[in-house]
Each structure stands twice: as structure tokens, then as C-alpha cells.
C-alpha positions as CSV (number, residue, x, y, z in Angstrom):
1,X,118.1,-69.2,57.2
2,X,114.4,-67.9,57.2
3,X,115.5,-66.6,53.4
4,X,116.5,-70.2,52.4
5,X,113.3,-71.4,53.8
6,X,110.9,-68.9,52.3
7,X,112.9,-69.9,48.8
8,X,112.5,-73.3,49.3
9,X,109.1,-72.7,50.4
10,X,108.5,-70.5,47.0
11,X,109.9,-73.5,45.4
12,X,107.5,-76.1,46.7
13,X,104.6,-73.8,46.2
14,X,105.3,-73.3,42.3
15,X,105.9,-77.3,42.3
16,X,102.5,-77.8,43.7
17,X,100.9,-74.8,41.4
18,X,102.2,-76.8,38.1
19,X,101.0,-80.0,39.2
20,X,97.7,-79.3,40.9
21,X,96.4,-75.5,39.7
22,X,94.1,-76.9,37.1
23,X,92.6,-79.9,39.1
24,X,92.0,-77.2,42.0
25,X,90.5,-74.9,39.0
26,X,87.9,-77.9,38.0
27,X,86.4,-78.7,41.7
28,X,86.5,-74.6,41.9
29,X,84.2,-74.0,38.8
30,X,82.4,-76.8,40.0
31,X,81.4,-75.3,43.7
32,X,81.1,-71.7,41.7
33,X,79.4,-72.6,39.2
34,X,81.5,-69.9,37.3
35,X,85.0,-70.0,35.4
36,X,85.5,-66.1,36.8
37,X,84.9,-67.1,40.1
38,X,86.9,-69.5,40.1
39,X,89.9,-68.3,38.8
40,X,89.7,-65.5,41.2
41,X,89.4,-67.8,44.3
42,X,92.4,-69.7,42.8
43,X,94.6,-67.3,43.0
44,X,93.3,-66.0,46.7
45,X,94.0,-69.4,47.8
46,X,97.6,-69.8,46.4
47,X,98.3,-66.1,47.2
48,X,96.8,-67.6,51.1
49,X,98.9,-70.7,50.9
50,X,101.6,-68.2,50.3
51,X,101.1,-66.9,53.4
52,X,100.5,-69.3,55.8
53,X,102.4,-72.3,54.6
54,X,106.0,-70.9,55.5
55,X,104.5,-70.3,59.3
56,X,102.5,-73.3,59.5
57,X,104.5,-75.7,57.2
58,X,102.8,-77.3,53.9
59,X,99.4,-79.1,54.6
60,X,99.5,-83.3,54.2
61,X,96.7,-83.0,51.2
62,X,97.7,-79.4,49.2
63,X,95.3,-80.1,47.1
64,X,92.2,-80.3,49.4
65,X,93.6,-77.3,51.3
66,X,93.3,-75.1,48.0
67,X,90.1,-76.0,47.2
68,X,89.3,-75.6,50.4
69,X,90.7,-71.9,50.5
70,X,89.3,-71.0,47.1
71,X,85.9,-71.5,48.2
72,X,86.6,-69.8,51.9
73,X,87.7,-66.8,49.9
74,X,84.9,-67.0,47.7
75,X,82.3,-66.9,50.5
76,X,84.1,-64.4,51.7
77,X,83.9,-62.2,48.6
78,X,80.4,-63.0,48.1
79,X,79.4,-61.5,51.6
80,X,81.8,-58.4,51.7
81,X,79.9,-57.2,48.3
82,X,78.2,-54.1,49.3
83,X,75.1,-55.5,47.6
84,X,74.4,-58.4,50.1
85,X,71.1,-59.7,50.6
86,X,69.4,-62.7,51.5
87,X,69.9,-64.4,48.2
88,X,73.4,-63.6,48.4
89,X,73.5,-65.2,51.4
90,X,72.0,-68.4,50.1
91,X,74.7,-68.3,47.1
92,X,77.0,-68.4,50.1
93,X,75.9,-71.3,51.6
94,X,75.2,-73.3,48.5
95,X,79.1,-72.9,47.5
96,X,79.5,-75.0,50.7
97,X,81.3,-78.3,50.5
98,X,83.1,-80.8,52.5
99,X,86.5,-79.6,54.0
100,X,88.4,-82.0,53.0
101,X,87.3,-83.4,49.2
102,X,87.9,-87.2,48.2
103,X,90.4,-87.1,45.2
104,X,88.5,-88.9,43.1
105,X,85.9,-86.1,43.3
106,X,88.8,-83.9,42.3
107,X,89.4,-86.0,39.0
108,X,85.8,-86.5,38.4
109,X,85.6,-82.6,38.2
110,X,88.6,-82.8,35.8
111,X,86.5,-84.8,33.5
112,X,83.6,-83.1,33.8
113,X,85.6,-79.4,33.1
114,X,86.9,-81.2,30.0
115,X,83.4,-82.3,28.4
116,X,81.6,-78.7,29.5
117,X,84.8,-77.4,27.4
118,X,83.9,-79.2,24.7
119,X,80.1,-79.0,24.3
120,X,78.9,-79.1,20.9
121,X,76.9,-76.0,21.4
122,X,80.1,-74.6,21.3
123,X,82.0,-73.6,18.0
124,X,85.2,-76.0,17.3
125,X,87.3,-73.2,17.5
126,X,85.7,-72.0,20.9
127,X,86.4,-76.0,22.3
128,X,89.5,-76.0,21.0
129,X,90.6,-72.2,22.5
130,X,88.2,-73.0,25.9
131,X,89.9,-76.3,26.7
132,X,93.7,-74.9,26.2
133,X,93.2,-72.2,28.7
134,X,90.8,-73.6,31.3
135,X,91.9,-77.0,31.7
136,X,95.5,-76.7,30.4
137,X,95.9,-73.5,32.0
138,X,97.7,-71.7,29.0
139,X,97.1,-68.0,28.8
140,X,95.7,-66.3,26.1
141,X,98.7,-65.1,24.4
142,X,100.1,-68.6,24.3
143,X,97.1,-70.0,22.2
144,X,97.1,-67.2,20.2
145,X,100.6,-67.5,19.8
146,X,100.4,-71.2,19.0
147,X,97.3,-70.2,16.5
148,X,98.5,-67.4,15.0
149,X,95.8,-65.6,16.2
150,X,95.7,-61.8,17.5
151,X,95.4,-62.0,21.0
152,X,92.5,-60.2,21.6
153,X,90.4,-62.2,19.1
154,X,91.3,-65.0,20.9
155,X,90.3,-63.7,24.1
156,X,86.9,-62.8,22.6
157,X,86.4,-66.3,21.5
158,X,87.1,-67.4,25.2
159,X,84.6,-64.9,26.5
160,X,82.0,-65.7,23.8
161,X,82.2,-69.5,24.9
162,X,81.9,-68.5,28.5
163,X,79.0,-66.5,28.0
164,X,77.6,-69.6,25.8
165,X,78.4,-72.1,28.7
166,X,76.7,-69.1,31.0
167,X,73.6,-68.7,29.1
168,X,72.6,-71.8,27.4
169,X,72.8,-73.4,30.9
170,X,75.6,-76.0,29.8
171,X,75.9,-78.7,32.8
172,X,78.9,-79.0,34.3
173,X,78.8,-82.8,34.7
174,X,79.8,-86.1,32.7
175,X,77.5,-87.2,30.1
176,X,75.0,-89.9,30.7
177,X,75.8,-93.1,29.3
178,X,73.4,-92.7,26.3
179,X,75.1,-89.6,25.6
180,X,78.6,-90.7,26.2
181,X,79.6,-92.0,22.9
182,X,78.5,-88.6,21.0
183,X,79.9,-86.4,23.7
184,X,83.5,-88.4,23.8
185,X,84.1,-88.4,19.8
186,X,83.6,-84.1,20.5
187,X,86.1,-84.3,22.7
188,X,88.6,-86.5,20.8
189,X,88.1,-84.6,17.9
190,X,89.1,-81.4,20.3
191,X,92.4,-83.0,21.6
192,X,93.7,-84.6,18.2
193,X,92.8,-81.1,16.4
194,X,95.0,-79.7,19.6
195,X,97.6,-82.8,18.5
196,X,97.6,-82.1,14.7
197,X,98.2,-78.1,15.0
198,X,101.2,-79.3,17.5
199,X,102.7,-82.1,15.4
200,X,102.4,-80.8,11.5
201,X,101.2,-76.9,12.1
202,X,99.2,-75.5,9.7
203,X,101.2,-72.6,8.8
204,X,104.8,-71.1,10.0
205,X,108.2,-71.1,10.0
206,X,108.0,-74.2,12.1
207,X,107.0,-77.9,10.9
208,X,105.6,-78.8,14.7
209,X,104.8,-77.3,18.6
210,X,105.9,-79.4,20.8
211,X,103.9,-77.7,23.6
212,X,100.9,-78.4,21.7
213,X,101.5,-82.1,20.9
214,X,102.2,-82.3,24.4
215,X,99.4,-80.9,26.0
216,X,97.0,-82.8,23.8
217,X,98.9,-86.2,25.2
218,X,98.7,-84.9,28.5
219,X,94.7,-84.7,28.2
220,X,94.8,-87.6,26.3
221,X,96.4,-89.4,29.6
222,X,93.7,-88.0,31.3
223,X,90.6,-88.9,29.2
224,X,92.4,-93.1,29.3
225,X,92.7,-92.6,33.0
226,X,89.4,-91.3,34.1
227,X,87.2,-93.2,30.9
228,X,89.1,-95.7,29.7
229,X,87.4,-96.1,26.4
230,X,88.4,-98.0,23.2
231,X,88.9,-94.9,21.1
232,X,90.4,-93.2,23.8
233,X,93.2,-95.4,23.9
234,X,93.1,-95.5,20.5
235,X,93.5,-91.5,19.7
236,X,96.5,-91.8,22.5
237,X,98.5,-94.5,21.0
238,X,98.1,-92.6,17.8
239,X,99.1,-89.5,19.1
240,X,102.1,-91.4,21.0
241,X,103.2,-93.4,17.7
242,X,103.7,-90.4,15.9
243,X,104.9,-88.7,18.6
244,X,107.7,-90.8,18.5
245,X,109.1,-90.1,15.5
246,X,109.3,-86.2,16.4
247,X,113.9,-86.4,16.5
248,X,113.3,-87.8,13.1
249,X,111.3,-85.5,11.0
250,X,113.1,-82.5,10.2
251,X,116.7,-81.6,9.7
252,X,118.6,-79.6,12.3
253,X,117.5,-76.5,9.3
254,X,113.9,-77.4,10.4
255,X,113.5,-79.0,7.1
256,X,111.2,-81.7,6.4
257,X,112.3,-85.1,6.2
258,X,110.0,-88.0,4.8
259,X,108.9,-90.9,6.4
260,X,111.3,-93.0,3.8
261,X,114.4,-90.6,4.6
262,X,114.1,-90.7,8.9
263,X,116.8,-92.3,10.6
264,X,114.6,-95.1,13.1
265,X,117.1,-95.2,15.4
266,X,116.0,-91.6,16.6
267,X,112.4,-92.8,17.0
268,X,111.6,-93.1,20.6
269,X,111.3,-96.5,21.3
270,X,109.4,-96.0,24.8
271,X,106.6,-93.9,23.6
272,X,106.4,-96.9,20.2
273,X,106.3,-99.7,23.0
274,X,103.7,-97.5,25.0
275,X,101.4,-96.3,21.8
276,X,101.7,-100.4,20.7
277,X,100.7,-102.1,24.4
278,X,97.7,-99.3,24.1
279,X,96.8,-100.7,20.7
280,X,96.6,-104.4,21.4
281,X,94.6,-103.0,24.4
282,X,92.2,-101.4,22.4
283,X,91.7,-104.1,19.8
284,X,91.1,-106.8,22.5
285,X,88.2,-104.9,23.5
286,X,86.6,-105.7,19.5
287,X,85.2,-102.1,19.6
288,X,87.0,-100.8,17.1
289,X,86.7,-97.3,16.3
290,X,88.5,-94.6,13.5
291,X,90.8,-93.8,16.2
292,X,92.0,-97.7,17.0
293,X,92.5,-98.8,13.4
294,X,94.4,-95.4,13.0
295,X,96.6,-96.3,15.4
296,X,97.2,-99.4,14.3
297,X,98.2,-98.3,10.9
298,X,101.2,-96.4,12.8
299,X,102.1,-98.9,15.0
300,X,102.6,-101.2,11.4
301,X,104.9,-98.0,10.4
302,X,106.2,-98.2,14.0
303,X,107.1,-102.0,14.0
304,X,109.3,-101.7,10.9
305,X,112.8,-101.8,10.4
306,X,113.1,-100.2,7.2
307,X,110.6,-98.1,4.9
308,X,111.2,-101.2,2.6
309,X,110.0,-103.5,5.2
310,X,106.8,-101.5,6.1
311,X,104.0,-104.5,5.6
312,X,102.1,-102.6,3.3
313,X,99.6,-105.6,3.0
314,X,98.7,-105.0,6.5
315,X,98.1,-101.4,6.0
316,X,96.2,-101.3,2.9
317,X,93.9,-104.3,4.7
318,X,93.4,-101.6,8.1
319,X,92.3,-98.9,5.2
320,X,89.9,-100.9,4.1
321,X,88.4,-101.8,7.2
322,X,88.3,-97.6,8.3
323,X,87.1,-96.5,4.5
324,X,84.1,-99.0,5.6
325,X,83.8,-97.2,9.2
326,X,84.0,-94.0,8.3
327,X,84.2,-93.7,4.7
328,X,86.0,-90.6,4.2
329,X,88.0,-88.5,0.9
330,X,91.3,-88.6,3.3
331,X,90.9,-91.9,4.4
332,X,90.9,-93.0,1.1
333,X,93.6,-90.7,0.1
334,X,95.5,-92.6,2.3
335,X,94.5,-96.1,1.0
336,X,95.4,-95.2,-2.6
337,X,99.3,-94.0,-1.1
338,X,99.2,-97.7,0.4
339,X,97.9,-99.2,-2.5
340,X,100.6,-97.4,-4.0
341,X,103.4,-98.9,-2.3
342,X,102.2,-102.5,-2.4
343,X,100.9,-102.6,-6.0
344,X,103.2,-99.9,-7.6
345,X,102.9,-96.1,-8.2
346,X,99.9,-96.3,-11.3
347,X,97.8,-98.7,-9.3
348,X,97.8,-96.2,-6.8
349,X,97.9,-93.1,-9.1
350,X,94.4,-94.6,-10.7
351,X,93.1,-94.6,-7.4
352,X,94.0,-91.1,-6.6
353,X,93.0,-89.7,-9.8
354,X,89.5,-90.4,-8.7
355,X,89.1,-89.2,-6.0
356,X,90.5,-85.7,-7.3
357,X,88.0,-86.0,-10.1
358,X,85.4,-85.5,-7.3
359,X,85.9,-82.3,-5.9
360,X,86.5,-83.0,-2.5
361,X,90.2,-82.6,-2.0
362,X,90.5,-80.2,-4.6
363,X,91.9,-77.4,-2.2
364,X,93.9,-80.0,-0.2
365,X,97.5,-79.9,-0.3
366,X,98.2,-83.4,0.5
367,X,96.2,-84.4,-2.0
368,X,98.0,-82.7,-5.1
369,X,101.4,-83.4,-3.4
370,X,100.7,-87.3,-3.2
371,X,99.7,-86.8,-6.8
372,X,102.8,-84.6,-7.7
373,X,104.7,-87.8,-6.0
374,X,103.1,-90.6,-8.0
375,X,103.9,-88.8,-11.3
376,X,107.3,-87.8,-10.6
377,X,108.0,-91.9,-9.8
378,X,106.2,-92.5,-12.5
379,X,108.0,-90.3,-15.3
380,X,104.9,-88.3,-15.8
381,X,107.3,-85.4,-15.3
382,X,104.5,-82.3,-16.6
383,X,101.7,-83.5,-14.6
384,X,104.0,-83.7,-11.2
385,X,105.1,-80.3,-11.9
386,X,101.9,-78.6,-12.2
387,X,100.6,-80.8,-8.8
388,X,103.8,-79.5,-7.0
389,X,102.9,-76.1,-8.2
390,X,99.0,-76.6,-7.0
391,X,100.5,-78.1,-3.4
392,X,102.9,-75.1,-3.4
393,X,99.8,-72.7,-3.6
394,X,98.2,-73.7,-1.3
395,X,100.7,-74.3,1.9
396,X,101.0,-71.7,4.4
397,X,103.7,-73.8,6.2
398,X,107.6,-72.8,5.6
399,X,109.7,-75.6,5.6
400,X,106.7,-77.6,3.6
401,X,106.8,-75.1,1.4
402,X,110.3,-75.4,1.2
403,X,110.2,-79.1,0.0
404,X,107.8,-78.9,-2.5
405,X,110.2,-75.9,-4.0
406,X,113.2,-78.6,-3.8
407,X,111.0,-81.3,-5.2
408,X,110.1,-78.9,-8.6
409,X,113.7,-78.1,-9.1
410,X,114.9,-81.6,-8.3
411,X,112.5,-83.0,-11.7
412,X,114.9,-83.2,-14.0
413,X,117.3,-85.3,-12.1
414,X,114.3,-87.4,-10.4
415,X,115.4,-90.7,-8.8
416,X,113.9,-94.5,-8.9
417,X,110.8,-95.2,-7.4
418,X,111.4,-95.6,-3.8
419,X,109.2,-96.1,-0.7
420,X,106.9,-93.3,0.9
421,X,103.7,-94.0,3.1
422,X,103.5,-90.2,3.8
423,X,103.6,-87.8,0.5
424,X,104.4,-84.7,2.4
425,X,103.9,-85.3,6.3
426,X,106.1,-87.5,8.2
């Protein structure tokens, strides 16, 4: 009987590590004042929990009771440190808090863990490395993993950016309201890098990481729930829309599949009615952002039957309104791909062609593999084989690099022009 129990009990406590661990973490580095600290008294106050709970039965707020532990232990360690003095004493007592903290305080600290993670003193690569471990708790060797990184480097970079956060004085608090705008497009631009390296990696034997994708939708949820912004809502209903197409985009070989090719009845409908709802939300508000009109570009793609009955109008029309935004060589990439599918392939392959004339996109694959596309539809059968050949060179990603090699040997027997809204990526 007591083994059952201390199973169960073992049971309950990993339940309540998974959902709480990194909201106690936040409140933790927010009494410490140090991410060390913190994840030290973490673990003494799940390792107490672990001891106390099967005798004295599981507290009615967990939560509280952790935090509450952490910083207990932490005094504790403070004033067992051979080197106690007066000051240390004072550290002590200024680590002090209530015993039992409100829960929004808890979430508020959430918030404020995310936007220290993501201070622009940092590098983009530290955010990016710093918010995946600290606030989505992955170790080391999963980000590294997920980056293709050596482990050790990536561990440096979270030290580095530690020390930065230590030394430069970073406040661990929410930007003021004259800051916010600034601040919240860095952080954004953290979870939809997180997003893109999930849902189309950048190199590989795999075309997507789920655990990525999902973790940048989980801190997505969070940004819309604590700040519910316009381009919040907007970056999550673009992460969701394309999300949903995950079943569809590669074979059960982990080939790629085109946007034209997927079979819509394996889109998720749930997370396209969710990303849609948070669309029309965001566009009611008439502060529309990058991330909004983005998102409303997919949920077009999302709404259709068919490829053929994409309203490419509508799409084209959004571009127009982003390239005016935030005028951009991808964005209008993207327009001339539309342009392409509501005018015809060489009203779009003029557009293209001039924006590869200046530079910009000259090292970007989805550039010369849009081209490649336009020229193959278009019987220009030489100049799609050498931009296949300058996509090929320059994609680290397997099963990408796979379709381009089937699209090069497949140019002889090249079919009509059919529908595509996405060259490579689906």
C-alpha cells in the first residue's frame, strides 16, 4: 500500500513539475535575482516536496508552496555559507516575500522572464538559446540537438547571456509602455525564429521539429494571454495556420509535398478555426502589424478548398498592403509567387527577375527555386535547370534537397502549369 502511494505520489509530483517548474523558476529568478540561484532552489524545493508531500499529503496551491520552498532553501543556503556577514544577512532578508504569492504575480514573472530573455543587448542567437532553456525548461543538449549545435558551444552561449543579463544590469521586469512596442517585436521575432527552425528546419534529414513548433506556440499562448496584443495574436494564428497543415507536408518517406500536392483533408481543422477566430480578432482591432496580414494571407490558403480555388486576388491585395509596412526582398518574393498565380507564370517571372537583379536574395534558396519553378511552367527549360542547380547548392536540408534533385530529373517530362503558392516550402 505505502509503495502504491509513494508511486502515485511520484506520479503527481512529475505531473505538477511539467506543468508548473518553469512558472515556479520565473517568481524564483525574480526573488534571486539570479538564474543559478534559482535553479538550484528549484530543485531543493521539488527534491523537499518529495519529501514531505507523501507524509503530509499535496498542499491546496503547489505552486505557492514551491516558490515558497525555493526561497526557504535559498535563505537557507545563503546563511550556512561559511562566508556570512552582515551583508549576507541583508541578501537574506531582501529575498523575502509573501508566503503565499497571488498567481497573477506568478504569470506576471512569466512575462517578465520572457522579455529579460530576450533583451536586445542580447545576441539573437543568445535570445533564442536563453529563452528555450530558461523559460521552456529544455536542457542544453536538446537545443543543441534541435540546432545542430555542439553542446558545449551552446552552453557557452547560455553562460555568455547570463553573464550579459548579470553585468549590464538587465531588469527583470515588463517593459514600460513607451518601450513596449520595440521590446514585443524582439520577442516575436524570438518565438517565430524558434517556430521556423521547428516547422521548415534549416538543415537535416528532417523537413520539421515538432517540439520546436510546439514550444514556440506554447510561448506564443503565453505572450496572447498575459499581453494580448494585435501582433501577438497575429504571429499565433500564423504559427497555428501553418501548424495545421503539419499531416500534410511530407510523405510517410519524409519527403516534401507542395502546398498544391497536400491532401486538405489532413489539415487540422481545429487549429485552422482557432488561427482564423484569432485573425478576425486581430484585424478588428485596425492595428495591423507584419504579423496580422501574415496570418491573414494563410488563413486565405487555409479557407480554401482546392489549390485552384485559393483567392489569389485576396492574397496578392494583403502583399501589397505588407510590401507597404514593411517593405521587404521576401515579402515581395512572395507577392511576385502570388502575382504569379493570378496573372500567369511571366507576369510573375518579370517580377522576380527583379528582384534577383538586385542582390539581395542572391544566396537565398527560395528565391532561385521560385525562379527554377516559373521557368520550368514556362518552358524556359535551361534557365530552370541552372536555378534548380543554384537552389540545390545552397540547401543544407535533406528531403528539400531531395526535391529539387527530382525536379532537375523530372525537366524533360515537365507537366502543365499548375497551381503553387509556395515554390519549395509548404
Amino acid at each position: 500500500m505505502n509503495e502504491t502511494h509513494n508511486m502515485e505520489m511520484r506520479a503527481t509530483l512529475d505531473a505538477i513539475y511539467r506543468a508548473e517548474s518553469r512558472r515556479v523558476f520565473a517568481t524564483l529568478v525574480r526573488l534571486l535575482g539570479d538564474f543559478d540561484a534559482a535553479e538550484e532552489a528549484l530543485h531543493e524545493a521539488f527534491r523537499a516536496a518529495l519529501e514531505q508531500w507523501p507524509r503530509d499529503g499535496v498542499p491546496a496551491n503547489p505552486r505557492a508552496w514551491l516558490v515558497s520552498a525555493g526561497r526557504f532553501k535559498a535563505i537557507d543556503a545563503i546563511r550556512r555559507d561559511a562566508r556570512v556577514d552582515a551583508l549576507d544577512d541583508e541578501a537574506a532578508e531582501n529575498i523575502a516575500a509573501p508566503d503565499t504569492p497571488e498567481a497573477e504575480d506568478i504569470e506576471d514573472d512569466r512575462l517578465r522572464l520572457i522579455f529579460t530573455c530576450c533583451h536586445p543587448a542580447l545576441q539573437p542567437d543568445a535570445q533564442v538559446a536563453l529563452t528555450l532553456r530558461e523559460v521552456c525548461g529544455l536542457t542544453t543538449e536538446e537545443i543543441a540537438h534541435a540546432y545542430l549545435t555542439a553542446a558545449p558551444t551552446l552552453a557557452q552561449r547560455i553562460v555568455r547571456a547570463k553573464n550579459k543579463i548579470r553585468d549590464a544590469m538587465i531588469p527583470y521586469q515588463v517593459p514600460a509602455p513607451e518601450e513596449l512596442p520595440e521590446r514585443l517585436d524582439s520577442v516575436l521575432r524570438v518565438i517565430y525564429l524558434v517556430f521556423n527552425e521547428g516547422y521548415a528546419a534549416s538543415s537535416g534529414n528532417t523537413l520539421t521539429r515538432h517540439d520546436l513548433s510546439g514550444e514556440a506556440i506554447r510561448l506564443a499562448r503565453l505572450i496572447v494571454d498575459l499581453l494580448p496584443e494585435p501582433e501577438a495574436m497575429g504571429l499565433l494564428a500564423l504559427m497555428l495556420l501553418h501548424e495545421s497543415r503539419r499531416a500534410a507536408r511530407t510523405q510517410a518517406s519524409g519527403d516534401l509535398i507542395l502546398l498544391e500536392d497536400q491532401d486538405r483533408s489532413l489539415w487540422n481543422r481545429e487549429l485552422i478555426t482557432e488561427g482564423s477566430a484569432l485573425v478576425e480578432r486581430a484585424l478588428a482591432t485596425r492595428q495591423i502589424g507584419p504579423y496580422v496580414l501574415q496570418a491573414a494571407i494563410s488563413a486565405v490558403h487555409a479557407e480554401a478548398p482546392s489549390a485552384a480555388a485559393t483567392d489569389w486576388a485576396q492574397i496578392v491585395g494583403l502583399y501589397d498592403v505588407l510590401a507597404r509596412i514593411e517593405p521587404s526582398p521576401i515579402v515581395a518574393l512572395n507577392r511576385a509567387v502570388a502575382v504569379a498565380m493570378r496573372d500567369g507564370p511571366a507576369a510573375g517571372l518579370a517580377l522576380l527577375e527583379t528582384i534577383l537583379a538586385g542582390g539581395e536574395l542572391a544566396d537565398y534558396r527560395l528565391a532561385h527555386a521560385a525562379h527554377a519553378d516559373l521557368c520550368r511552367r514556362l518552358g524556359k527549360t535551361a534557365q530552370a535547370r541552372a536555378s534548380y542547380r543554384r537552389a540545390l547548392a545552397l540547401t543544407q536540408q535533406a528531403p528539400e534537397r531531395r526535391f529539387l534533385e527530382r525536379r532537375l530529373a523530372e525537366l524533360a517530362k515537365q507537366g502543365p502549369y499548375g497551381e503553387t503558392g509556395e515554390a519549395l516550402t509548404g
